[in-house]
Backbone as a printed PyTorch tensor [residue, N CA C, xyz], in Angstrom:
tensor([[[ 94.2860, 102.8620,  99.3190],
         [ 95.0840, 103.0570, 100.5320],
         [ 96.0160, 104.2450, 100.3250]],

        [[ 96.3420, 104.7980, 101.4220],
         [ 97.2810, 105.7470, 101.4780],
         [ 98.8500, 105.7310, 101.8160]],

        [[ 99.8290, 106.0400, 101.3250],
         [100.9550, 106.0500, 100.9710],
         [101.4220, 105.6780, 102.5120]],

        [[101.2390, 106.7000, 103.6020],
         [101.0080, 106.2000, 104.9490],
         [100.2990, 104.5630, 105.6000]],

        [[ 98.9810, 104.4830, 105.1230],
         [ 98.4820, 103.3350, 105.0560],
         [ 99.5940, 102.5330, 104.9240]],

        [[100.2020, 102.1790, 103.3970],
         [100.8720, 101.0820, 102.9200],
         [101.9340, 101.0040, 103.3670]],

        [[102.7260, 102.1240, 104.5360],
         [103.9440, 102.6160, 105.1960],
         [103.2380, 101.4380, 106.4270]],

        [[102.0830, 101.2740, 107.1140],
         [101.7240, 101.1370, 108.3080],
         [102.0720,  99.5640, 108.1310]],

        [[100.9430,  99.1030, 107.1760],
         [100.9400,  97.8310, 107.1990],
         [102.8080,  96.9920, 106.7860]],

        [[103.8030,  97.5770, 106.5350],
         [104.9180,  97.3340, 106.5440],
         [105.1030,  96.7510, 107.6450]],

        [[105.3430,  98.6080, 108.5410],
         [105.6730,  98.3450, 110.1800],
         [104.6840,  97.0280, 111.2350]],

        [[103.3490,  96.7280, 110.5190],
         [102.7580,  95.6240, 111.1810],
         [103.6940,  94.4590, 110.9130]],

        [[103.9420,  94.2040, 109.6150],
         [104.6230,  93.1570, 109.1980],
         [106.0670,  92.9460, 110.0600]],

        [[106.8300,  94.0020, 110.1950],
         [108.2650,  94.2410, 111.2670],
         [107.7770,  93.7520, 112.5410]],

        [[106.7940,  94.6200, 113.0170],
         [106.8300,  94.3760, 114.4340],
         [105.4800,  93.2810, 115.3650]],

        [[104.6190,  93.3560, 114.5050],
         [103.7420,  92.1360, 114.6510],
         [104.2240,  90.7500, 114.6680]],

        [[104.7850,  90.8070, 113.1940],
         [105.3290,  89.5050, 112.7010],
         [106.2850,  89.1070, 113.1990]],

        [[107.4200,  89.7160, 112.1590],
         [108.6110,  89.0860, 112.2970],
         [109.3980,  89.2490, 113.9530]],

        [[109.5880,  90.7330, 114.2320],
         [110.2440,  91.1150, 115.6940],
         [109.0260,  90.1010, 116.8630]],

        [[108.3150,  89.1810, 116.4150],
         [107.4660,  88.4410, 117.5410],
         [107.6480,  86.9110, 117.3800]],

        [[108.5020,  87.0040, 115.7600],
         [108.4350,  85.5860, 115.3640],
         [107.0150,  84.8860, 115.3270]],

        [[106.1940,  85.5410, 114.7710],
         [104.7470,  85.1740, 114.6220],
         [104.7630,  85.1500, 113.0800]],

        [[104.6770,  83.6340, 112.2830],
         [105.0340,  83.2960, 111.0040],
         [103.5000,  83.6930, 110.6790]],

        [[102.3670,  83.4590, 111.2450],
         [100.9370,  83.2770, 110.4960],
         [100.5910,  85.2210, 110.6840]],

        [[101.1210,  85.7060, 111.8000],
         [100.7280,  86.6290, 111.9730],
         [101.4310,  87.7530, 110.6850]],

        [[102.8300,  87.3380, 110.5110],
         [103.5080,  88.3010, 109.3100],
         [102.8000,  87.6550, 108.0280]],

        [[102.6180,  86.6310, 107.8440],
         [101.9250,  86.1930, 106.4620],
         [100.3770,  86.4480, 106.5740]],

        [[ 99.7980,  87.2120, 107.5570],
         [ 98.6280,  87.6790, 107.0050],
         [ 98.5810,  89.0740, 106.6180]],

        [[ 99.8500,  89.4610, 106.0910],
         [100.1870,  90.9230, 105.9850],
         [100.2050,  90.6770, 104.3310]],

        [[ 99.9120,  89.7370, 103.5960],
         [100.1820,  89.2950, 102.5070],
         [ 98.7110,  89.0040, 101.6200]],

        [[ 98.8660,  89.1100, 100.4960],
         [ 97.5930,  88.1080,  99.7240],
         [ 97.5740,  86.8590,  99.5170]],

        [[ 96.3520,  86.4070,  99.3110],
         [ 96.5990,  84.8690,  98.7470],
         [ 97.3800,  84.6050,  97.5130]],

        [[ 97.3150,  85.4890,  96.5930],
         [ 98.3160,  85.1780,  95.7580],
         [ 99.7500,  86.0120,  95.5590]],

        [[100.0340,  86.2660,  96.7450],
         [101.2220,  86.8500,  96.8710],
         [102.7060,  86.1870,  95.8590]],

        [[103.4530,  87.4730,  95.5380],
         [104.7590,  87.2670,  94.8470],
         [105.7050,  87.2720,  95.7420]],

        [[106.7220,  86.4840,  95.5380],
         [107.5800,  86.4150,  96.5390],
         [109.5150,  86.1080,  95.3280]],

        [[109.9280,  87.3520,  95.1970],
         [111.1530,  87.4700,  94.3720],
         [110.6870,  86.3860,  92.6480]],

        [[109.5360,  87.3110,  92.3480],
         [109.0410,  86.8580,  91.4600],
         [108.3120,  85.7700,  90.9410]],

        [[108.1660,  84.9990,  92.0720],
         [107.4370,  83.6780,  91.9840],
         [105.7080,  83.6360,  92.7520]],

        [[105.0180,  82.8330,  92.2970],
         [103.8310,  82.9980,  92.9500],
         [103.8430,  82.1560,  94.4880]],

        [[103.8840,  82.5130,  95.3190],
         [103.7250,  81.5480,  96.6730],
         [102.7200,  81.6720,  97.2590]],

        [[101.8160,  82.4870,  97.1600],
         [101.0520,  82.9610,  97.5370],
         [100.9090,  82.9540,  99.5360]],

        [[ 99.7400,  83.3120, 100.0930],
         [100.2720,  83.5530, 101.8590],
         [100.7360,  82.5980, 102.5560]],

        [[100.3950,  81.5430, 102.0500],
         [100.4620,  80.0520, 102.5690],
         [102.6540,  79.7910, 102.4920]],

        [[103.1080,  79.9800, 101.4310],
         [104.5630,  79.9140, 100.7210],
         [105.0400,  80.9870, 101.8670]],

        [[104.5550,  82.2330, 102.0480],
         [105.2780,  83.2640, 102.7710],
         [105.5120,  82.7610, 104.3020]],

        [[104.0900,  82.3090, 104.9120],
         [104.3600,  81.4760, 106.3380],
         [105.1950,  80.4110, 106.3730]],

        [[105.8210,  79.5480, 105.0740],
         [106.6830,  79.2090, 105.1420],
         [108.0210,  79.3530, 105.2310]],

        [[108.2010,  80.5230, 104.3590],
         [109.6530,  80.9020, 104.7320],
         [109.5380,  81.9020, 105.7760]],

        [[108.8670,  82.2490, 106.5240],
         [108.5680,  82.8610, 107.4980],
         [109.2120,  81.7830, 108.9830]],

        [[108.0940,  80.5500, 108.8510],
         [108.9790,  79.4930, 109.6010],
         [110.2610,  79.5270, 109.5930]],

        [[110.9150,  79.4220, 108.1110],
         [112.3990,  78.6850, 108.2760],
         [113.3050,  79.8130, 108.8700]],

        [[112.9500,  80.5930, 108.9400],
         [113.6760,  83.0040, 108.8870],
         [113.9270,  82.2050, 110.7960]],

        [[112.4420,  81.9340, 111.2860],
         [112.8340,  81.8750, 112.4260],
         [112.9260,  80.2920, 113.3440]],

        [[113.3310,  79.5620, 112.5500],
         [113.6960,  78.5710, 113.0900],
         [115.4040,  78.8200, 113.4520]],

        [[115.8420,  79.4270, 112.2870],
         [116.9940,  79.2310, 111.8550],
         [118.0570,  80.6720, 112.8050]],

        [[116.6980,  81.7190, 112.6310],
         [117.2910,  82.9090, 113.8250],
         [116.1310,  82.7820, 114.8410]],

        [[116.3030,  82.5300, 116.0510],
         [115.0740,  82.2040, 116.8250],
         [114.4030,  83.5710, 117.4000]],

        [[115.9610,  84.5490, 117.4540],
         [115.6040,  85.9820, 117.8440],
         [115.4550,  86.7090, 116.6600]],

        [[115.2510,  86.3400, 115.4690],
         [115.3100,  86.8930, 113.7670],
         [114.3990,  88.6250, 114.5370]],

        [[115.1750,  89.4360, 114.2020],
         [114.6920,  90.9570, 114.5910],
         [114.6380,  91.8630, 113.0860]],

        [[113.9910,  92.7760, 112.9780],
         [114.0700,  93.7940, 111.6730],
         [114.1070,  95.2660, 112.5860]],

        [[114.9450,  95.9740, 112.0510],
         [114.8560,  97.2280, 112.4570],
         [114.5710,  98.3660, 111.1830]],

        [[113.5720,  98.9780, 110.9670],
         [113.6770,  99.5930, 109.4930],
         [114.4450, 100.9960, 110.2060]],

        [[115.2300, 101.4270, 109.2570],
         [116.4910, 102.1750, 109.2200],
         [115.5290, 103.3590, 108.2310]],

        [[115.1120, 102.9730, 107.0170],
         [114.3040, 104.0990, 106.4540],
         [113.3000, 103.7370, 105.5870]],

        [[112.0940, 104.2570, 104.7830],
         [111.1010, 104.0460, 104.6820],
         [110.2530, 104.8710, 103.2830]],

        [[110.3750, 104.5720, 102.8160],
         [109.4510, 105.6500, 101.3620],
         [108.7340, 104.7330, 100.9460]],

        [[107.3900, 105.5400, 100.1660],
         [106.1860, 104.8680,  99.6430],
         [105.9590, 105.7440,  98.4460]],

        [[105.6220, 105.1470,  97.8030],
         [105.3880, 106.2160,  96.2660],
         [104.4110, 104.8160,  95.3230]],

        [[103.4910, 105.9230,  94.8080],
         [102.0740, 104.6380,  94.1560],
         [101.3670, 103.3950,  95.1110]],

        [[101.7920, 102.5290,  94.4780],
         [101.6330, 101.4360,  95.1700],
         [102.7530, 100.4340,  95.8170]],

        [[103.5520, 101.3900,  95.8120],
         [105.0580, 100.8520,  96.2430],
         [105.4160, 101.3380,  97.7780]],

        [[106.4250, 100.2220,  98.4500],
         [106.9000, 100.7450,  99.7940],
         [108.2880,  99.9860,  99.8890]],

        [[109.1000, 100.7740, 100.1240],
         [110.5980,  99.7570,  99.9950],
         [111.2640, 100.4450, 101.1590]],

        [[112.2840, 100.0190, 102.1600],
         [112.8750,  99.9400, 103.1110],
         [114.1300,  99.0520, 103.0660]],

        [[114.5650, 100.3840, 104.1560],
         [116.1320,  99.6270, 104.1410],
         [116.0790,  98.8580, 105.6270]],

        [[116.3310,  98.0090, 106.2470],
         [116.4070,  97.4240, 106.9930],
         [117.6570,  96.6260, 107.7590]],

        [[117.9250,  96.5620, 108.8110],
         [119.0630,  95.9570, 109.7020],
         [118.2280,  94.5910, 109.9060]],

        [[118.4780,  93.3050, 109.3670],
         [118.3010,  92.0690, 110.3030],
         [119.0290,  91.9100, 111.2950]],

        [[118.8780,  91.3970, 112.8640],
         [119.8840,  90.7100, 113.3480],
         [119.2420,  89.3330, 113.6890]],

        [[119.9340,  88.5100, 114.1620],
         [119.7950,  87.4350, 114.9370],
         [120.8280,  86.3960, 115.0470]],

        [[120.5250,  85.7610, 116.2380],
         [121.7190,  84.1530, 116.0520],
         [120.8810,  83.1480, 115.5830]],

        [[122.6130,  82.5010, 114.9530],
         [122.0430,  81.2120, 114.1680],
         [122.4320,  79.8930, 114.6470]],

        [[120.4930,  79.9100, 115.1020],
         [120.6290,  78.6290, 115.6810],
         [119.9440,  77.3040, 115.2110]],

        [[119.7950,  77.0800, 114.3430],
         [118.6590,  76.6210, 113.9230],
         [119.6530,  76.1580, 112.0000]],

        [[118.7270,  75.2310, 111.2630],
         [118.8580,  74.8310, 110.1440],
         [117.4470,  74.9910, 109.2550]],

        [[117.5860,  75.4390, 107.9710],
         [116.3660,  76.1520, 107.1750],
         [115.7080,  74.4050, 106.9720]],

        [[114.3770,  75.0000, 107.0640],
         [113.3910,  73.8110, 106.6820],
         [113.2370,  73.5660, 105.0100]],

        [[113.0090,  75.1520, 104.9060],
         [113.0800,  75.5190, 103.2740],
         [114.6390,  75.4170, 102.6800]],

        [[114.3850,  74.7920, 101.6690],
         [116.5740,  74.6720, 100.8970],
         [116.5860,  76.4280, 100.1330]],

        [[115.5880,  77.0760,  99.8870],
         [115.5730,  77.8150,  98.9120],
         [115.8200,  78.9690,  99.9350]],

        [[115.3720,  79.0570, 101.3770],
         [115.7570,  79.8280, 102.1930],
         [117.4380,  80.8210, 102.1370]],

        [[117.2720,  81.6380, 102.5530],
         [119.3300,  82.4100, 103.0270],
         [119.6770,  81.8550, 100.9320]],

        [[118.6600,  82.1950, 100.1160],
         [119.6140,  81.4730,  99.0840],
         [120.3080,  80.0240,  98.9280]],

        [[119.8500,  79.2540,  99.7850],
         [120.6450,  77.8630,  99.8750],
         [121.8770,  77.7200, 100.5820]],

        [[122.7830,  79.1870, 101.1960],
         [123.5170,  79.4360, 101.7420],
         [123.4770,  78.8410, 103.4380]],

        [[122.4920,  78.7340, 103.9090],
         [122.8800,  77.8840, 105.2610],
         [122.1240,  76.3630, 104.8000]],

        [[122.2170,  75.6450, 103.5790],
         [121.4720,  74.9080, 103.9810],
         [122.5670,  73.6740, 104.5930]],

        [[122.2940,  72.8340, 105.2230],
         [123.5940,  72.0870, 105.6650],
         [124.3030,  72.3930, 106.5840]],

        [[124.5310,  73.7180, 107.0820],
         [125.2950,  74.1510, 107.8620],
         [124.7490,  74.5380, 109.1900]],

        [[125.4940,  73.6060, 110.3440],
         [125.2310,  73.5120, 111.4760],
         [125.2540,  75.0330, 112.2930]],

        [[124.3210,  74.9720, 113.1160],
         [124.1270,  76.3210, 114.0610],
         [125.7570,  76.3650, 114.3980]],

        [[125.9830,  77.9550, 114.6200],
         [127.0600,  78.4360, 115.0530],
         [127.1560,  79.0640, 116.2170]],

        [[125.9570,  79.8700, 116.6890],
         [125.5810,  80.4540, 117.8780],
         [126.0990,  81.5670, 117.7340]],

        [[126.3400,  82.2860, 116.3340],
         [126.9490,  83.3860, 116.0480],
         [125.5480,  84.7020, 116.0280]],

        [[125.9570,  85.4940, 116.1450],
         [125.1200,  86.7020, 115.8770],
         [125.3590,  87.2960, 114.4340]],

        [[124.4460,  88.0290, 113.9310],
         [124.8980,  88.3350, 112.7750],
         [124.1730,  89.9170, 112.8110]],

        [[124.3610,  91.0130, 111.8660],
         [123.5740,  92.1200, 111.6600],
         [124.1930,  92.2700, 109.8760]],

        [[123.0450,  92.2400, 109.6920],
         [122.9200,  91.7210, 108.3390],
         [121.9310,  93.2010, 107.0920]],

        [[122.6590,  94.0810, 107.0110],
         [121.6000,  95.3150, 105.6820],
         [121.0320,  94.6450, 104.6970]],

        [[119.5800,  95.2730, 104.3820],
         [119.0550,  94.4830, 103.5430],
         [117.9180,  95.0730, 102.7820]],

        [[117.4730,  95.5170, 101.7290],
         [116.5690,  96.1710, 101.3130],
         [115.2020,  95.8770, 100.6430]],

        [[114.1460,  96.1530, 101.3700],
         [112.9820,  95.4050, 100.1010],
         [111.8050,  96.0000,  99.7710]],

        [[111.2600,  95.2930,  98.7270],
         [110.2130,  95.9670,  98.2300],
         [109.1520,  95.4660,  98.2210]],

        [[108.0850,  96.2970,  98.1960],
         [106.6120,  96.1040,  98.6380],
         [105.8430,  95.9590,  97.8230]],

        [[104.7660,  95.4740,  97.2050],
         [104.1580,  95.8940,  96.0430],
         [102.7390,  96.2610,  96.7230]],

        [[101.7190,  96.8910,  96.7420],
         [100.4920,  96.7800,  97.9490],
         [ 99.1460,  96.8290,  96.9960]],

        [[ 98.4790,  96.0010,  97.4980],
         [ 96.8820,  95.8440,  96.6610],
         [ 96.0260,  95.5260,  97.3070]],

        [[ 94.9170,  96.7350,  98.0160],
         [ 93.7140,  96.6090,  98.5160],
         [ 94.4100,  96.3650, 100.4430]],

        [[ 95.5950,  96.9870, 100.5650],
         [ 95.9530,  97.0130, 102.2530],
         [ 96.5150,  95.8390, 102.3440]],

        [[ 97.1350,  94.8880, 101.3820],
         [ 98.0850,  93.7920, 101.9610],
         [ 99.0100,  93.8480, 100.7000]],

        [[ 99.9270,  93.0800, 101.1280],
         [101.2400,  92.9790,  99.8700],
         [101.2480,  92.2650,  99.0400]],

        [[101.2120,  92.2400,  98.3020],
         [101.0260,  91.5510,  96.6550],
         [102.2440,  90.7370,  95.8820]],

        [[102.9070,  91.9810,  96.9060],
         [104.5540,  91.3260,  95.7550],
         [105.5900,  92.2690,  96.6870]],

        [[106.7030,  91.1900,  96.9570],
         [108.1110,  91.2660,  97.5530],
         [108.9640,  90.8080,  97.0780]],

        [[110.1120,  92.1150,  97.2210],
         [111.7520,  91.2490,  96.5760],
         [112.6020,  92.3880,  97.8250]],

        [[113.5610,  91.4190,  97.7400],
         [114.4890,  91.9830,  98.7190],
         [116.0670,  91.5780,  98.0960]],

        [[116.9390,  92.5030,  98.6860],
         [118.0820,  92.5280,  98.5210],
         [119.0880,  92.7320,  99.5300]],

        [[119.8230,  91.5160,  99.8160],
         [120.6620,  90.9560, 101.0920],
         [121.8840,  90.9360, 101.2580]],

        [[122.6090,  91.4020, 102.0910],
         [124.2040,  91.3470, 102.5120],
         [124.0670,  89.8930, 102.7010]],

        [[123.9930,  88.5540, 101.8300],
         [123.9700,  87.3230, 102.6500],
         [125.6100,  86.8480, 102.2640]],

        [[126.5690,  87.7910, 101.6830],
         [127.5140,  87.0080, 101.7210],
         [128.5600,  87.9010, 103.5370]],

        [[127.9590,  89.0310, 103.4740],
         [128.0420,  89.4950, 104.9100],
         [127.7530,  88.9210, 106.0390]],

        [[126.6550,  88.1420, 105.6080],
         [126.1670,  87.2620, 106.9590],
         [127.0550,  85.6020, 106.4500]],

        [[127.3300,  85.0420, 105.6890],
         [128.4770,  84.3430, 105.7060],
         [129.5320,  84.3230, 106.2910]],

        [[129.6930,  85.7310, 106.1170],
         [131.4440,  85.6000, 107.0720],
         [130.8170,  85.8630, 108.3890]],

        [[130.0920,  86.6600, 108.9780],
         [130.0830,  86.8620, 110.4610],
         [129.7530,  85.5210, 111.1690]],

        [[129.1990,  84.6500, 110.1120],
         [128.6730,  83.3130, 110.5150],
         [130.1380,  82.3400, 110.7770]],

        [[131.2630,  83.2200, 110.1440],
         [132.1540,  82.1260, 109.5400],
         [133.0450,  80.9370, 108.9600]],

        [[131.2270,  81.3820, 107.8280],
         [131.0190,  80.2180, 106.7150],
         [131.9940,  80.5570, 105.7340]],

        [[132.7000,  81.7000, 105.4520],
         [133.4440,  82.4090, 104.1510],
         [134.6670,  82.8730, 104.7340]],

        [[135.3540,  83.1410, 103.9780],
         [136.8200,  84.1470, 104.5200],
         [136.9680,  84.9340, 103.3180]],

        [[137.4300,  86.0060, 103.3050],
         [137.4260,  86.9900, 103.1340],
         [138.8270,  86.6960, 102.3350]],

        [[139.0110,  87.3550, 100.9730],
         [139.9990,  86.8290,  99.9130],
         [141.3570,  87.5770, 100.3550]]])
């Protein structure tokens, strides 16, 4: 695949998937034995936390902000927004950070960065890195010291 290619199938994953809230449709952007922040979940694990992303934000949106591909790599910076309306199905979801905690009806916009790993036109391996103590306070679950 081409550096473009592995750029494309990203943006499927943004705007197919997630910006449609289509959990089976973003987890077929994945392998069967997909990595997910180092663990094996393979596509089946990803449509799961895919569920809980949008149970929990019903409007869960991605906006990619910027975009590079180099080897077999594709990493992006990204804006989440959404309100939280909803409670994670998954505990391991938001970090364990909403688990328990009742909808707020808050909005949140949340920076967040991740990485791609790509093999044969689907993703192999993802890790991301989250303002989730940012989305704590806008939620306000935290206060600020």
């Amino acid at each position: 695949m081409t550096l473009e290619a592995n750029k494309r199938v990203i943006e499927r994953l943004m705007e197919q998937g997630h910006n449609r809230q289509d959990a089976q449709a973003a987890a077929a952007c994945y392998t069967e034995d997909a990595m997910n922040h180092g663990r094996v979940v393979g596509r089946a694990g990803m449509q799961a936390v895919f569920e809980t992303l949008y149970v929990v934000f019903p409007d869960f949106h991605y906006r990619i902000l910027e975009s590079t591909a180099e080897g077999d790599r594709v990493v992006c910076k990204l804006e989440m927004t959404g309100t939280h309306r909803g409670q994670p199905k998954l505990r391991e979801a938001f970090s364990g950070m909403l688990t328990g905690v009742p909808p707020t009806g808050k909005t949140v916009k949340v920076l967040q960065f991740h990485s791609f790993r790509m093999r044969d036109g689907l993703i192999a391996e993802h890790a991301a890195v989250r303002d989730d103590m940012g989305m704590v306070l806008q939620l306000g679950q935290a206060q600020r010291p």
